[in-house]
C-alpha positions, -999 to +999 in steps of 0.1 A: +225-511-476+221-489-505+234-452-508+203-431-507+196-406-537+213-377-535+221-345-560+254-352-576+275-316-586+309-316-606+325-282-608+353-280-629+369-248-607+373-244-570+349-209-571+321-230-585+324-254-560+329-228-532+294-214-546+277-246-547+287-253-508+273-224-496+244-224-468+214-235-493+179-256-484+199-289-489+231-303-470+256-308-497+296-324-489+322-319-508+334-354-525+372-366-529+383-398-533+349-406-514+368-442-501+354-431-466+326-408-472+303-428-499+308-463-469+295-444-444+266-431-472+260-470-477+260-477-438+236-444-431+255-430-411+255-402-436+226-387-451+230-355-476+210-337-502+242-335-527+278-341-532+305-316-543+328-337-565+360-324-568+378-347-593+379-322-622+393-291-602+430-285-607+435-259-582+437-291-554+459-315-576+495-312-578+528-317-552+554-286-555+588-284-537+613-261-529+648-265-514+628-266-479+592-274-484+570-295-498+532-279-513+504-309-521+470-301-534+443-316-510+432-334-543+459-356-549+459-390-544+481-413-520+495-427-552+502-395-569+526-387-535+538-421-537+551-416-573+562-380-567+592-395-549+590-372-514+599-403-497+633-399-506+639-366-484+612-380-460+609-413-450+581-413-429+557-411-459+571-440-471+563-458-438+527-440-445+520-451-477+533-486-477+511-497-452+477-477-457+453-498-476+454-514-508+471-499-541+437-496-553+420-474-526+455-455-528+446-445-561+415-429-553+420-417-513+432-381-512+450-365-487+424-336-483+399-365-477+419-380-449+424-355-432+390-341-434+375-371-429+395-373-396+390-403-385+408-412-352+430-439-368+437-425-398+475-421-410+482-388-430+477-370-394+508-382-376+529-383-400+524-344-411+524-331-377+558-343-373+565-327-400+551-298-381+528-295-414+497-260-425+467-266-438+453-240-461+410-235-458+393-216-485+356-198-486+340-174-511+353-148-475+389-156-480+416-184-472+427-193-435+459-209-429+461-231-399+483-255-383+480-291-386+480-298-346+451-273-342+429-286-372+411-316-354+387-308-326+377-341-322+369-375-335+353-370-370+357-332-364+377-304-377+379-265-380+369-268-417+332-253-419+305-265-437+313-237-469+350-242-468+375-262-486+409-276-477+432-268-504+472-275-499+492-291-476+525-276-465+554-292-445+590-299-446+609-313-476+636-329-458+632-345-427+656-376-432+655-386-393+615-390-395+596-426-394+560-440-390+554-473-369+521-489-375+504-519-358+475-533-375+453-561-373+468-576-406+494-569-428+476-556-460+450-529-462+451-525-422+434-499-401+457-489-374+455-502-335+487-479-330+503-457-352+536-435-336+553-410-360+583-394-350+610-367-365+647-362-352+679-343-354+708-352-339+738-327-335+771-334-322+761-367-306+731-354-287+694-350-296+683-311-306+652-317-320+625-348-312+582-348-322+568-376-318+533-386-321+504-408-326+473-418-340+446-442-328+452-441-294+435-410-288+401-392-296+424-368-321+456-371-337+481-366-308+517-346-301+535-355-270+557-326-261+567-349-228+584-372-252+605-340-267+610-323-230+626-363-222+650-366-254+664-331-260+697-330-250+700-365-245+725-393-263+702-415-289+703-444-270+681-471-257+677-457-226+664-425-242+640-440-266+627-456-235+622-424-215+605-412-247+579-443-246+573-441-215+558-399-219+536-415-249+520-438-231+513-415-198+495-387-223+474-418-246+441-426-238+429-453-258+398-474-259+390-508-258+373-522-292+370-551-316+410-543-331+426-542-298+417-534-257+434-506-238+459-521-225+473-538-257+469-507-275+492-488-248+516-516-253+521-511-287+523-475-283+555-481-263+567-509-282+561-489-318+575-457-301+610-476-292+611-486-327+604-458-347+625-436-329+657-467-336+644-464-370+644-429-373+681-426-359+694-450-378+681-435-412+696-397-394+729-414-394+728-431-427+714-389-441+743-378-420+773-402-436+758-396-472+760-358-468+797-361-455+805-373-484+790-345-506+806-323-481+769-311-467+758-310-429+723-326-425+715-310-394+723-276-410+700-288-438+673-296-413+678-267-392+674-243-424+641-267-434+628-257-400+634-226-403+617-213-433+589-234-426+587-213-395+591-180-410 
């Protein structure tokens, strides 16, 4: 099918494109990397008046960091994070971007998009709300600042109104003990059947702080606080990751379609939960070790991270 005609808009500053998505006769989006929004044009599933480019608008693009968080403009590409180097004090967003679609839809795709987008297997959401990440929403009223586990109401739904933007991103910098499993149908440019994301701190041999959560597997993006209530306190063992997998698949509730049936799909969930919580402990202890030797702590690092993020 082709993309219907539609009004095409390019502001060059986020207070012309606020104007331009105000309430007018004619239902206008707001256009990103458009890797989602311009299929579903093509398949007619959507059908507006105009789109709101946001490609030349600065105030979205750019990643900024300090000693405890990490600040990226909703316009910034998957490949602009991947060569900002992030991954370094956060592995899970390695895990993220290594396995979400091709290096040339990772180009385009923004993170503003994906999460707007919010589709229910998309990968940006698990991964930043174990990071326990904010999203910032701006109108020509004034700015809201939200929290990424209360921004999707449902599938293909968010609390982003029709005349707001999502402009930043904000979650921890450092998060060493943090990892993203994914299960796909194929190895490149996959669309998840699973996807389990998971952060951890371990302090003096026992667990003090666990998220873990998932994607694709739900109607939203999910947290399981049962898997947390399971692991604090406990040794990092086998035993525990197992406890853990077994609270993720009790609160999933997948569906059956052509990438997977229920049952497979609350397989993986406990099979990519197990590993990404092994994966996650073992990258703590290798954080830990290399800290020693610089004569840091990383759980006081990760405890100070959480903190200011908090504040």
């Amino acid at each position: 099918m082709v993309i219907p005609p539609y009004h095409y808009y390019a502001p060059t500053s986020l207070e012309e494109a606020l104007d331009l998505l105000v309430e007018t006769s004619e239902e206008r989006l707001p256009l990103s990397g458009g890797t989602d929004l311009l299929v579903m044009m093509k398949e007619g599933r959507l059908s507006p008046a105009g789109l709101v480019s946001l490609k030349r608008i600065s105030q979205l693009k750019g990643i900024t960091r300090d000693a405890e968080t990490l600040t990226i403009g909703a316009g910034s590409t998957v490949g602009e994070i991947e060569r900002n180097g992030l991954a370094a004090d956060n592995p899970a967003f390695a895990d993220l971007i290594t396995h979400m679609a091709t290096r040339q839809i990772r180009n385009r795709a923004t993170i503003g998009g994906n999460l707007c987008t919010a589709a229910a297997c998309a990968d940006f959401p698990p991964v930043l709300l174990v990071n326990e990440a904010t999203v910032v929403l701006k109108n020509k009223r004034g700015e809201q600042q939200t929290a990424i586990s209360e921004f999707f109401t449902g599938p293909r739904r968010t609390l982003r109104q029709a005349d707001q933007l999502l402009t930043s991103v904000t979650c921890k910098r450092y998060n060493p003990g943090s990892a993203y499993i994914k299960f796909g149908v194929r190895e490149a440019a996959n669309i998840s059947i699973v996807g389990i994301a998971c952060s951890m701190t371990v302090t003096k041999g026992k667990i003090s702080q666990l998220i873990v959560s998932s994607t694709a597997a739900s109607p939203i993006p999910l947290l399981v606080p049962g898997a947390t209530d399971v692991a604090l306190g406990k040794e990092p063992n086998s035993e525990t990751w197992a406890a853990a997998a077994d609270e993720v698949v009790k609160a999933l509730s997948p569906i059956s379609d052509i990438r997977g049936s229920l049952d497979y799909r609350l397989h993986l969930a406990r099979e990519g939960t197990i590993r990404a919580l092994t994966l996650a402990f073992e990258r703590w202890c290798i954080a830990s070790a290399t800290n020693a030797a610089d004569g840091t702590n990383a759980a006081d690092v990760a405890e100070s991270s959480a903190e200011v993020h908090h504040a």
